[in-house]
C-alpha positions, 0 to 999 in steps of 0.5 A: 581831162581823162578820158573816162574808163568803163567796164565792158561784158560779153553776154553770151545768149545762145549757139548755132552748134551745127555750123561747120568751118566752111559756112564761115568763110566766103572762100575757103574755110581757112582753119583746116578741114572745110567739114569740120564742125565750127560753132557759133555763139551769139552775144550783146554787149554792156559798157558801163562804169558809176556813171554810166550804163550802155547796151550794144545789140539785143541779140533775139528772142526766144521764138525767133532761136526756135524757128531759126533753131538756135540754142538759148541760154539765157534770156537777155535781161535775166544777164542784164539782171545779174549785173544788177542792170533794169533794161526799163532804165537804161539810158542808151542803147546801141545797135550794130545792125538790125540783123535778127540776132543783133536787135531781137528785144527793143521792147526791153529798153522803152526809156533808151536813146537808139543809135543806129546809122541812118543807111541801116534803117534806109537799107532795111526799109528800102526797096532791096528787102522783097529779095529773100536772100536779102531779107532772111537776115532780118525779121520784119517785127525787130525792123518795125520795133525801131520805129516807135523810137523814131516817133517818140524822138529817141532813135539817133540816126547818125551819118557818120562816126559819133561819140556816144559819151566820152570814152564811147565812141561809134565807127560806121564800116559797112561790108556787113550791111550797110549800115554796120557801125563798130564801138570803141571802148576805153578801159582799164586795159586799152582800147577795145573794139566790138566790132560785131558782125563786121568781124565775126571770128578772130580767124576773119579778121587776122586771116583777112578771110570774110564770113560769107553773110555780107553785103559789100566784100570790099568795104568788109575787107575795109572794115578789117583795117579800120578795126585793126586801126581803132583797136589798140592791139589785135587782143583789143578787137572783140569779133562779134560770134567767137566761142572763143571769148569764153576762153580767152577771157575770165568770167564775170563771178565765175558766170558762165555767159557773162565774159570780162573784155575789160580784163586781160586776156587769161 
């Protein structure tokens, strides 16, 4: 039997434009000069085809990009609109990590099945959390927004690789956090991996330097060659905060912020 194929958007939601190079790598800022300016775009991903819609990550919400000054482009069900996708209807969602910019709008989705690994939520309910440089990550309302899931019987809590449906499958990598998980993808181009925070530039992972917001560096530099393995090409591998998306791949009815994985690279 085939495995199915699926479309896969990025939907770009807002910037850290103020960002430099060397606040993206943990050692050197491998792309030149360590000043010079090396923005950030924030995204959340849609997999679908007739049969089958799946959000990955929420990205935030409006008041969280305000007092962390971030630009907002675009609320993220006004995109999930264009693509004539109702969140109050998707069936399954996935999240990455809980970090505040990958799980800001659980509200919007009250009928999806959440898939998250298990050490994510221990993590992130867990005694390390009273550590300010652990918690700024993550906001405490996003964290609680996974538990009315859990309660009503809807929050997959996975342990371990998984598949979603077939063609969609789940990796746990950690690095990250601990709990960070990647998605791989069959489309009409290969096997794609959105490897969100596990990888947040290209330059990060092709230059095997990390960014520097992480929780274990030996499984991030791990998680590298996982991703390298899953995905069917370096081209197949999605980081997770790269403006250059929006470059490298066509838009989706010409949309500035709803990117076409699926398509070659332009």
């Amino acid at each position: 039997m085939s495995v199915p194929v699926y479309e896969v958007f990025a939907i770009r939601v807002g910037a850290n434009a103020q960002r430099t190079a060397r606040e993206n790598f943990l050692y050197d800022a491998c792309c030149g000069d360590p000043n010079a300016s090396m923005p950030l775009d924030y995204y959340f991903w849609v997999i679908r085809n007739e049969q089958q819609v799946i959000v990955v990550d929420t990205c935030f919400q409006p008041a969280t990009a305000d007092r962390r000054n971030r630009q907002m482009y675009r609320l993220p069900e006004e995109s999930l609109r264009q693509l004539d996708i109702d969140p109050a209807q998707v069936e399954n969602l996935i999240l990455t990590h809980l970090h505040w910019d990958h799980a800001g709008n659980l509200g919007l989705f009250p009928k999806a099945t959440v898939h998250l690994q298990e050490a994510e939520l221990r993590f992130c309910t867990g005694p390390k959390m009273a550590h300010r440089t652990v918690n700024k990550t993550y906001e405490v309302e996003d964290v609680m927004s996974a538990l009315p899931p859990l309660f009503e019987g809807r929050l997959r809590l996975h342990t371990g690789a998984v598949e979603v449906i077939p063609g969609v499958t789940l990796h746990p990598v950690g690095g990250h956090t601990p709990g960070s998980q990647v998605v791989r993808v069959n489309t009409e181009r290969g096997w794609i991996v959105l490897a969100s925070d596990a990888a947040h530039l290209w330059a990060n992972i092709r230059q095997r330097s990390p960014f520097p917001i992480l929780d274990d560096l030996a499984q991030t530099l791990e998680a590298f060659i996982e991703i390298d393995r899953l995905a069917d090409s370096e081209d197949h591998v999605i980081p997770g905060h790269d403006p250059l998306i929006a470059e490298r791949f066509p838009h989706w009815n010409d949309d500035p912020h709803i990117i076409c994985l699926h398509a070659n690279p332009l």
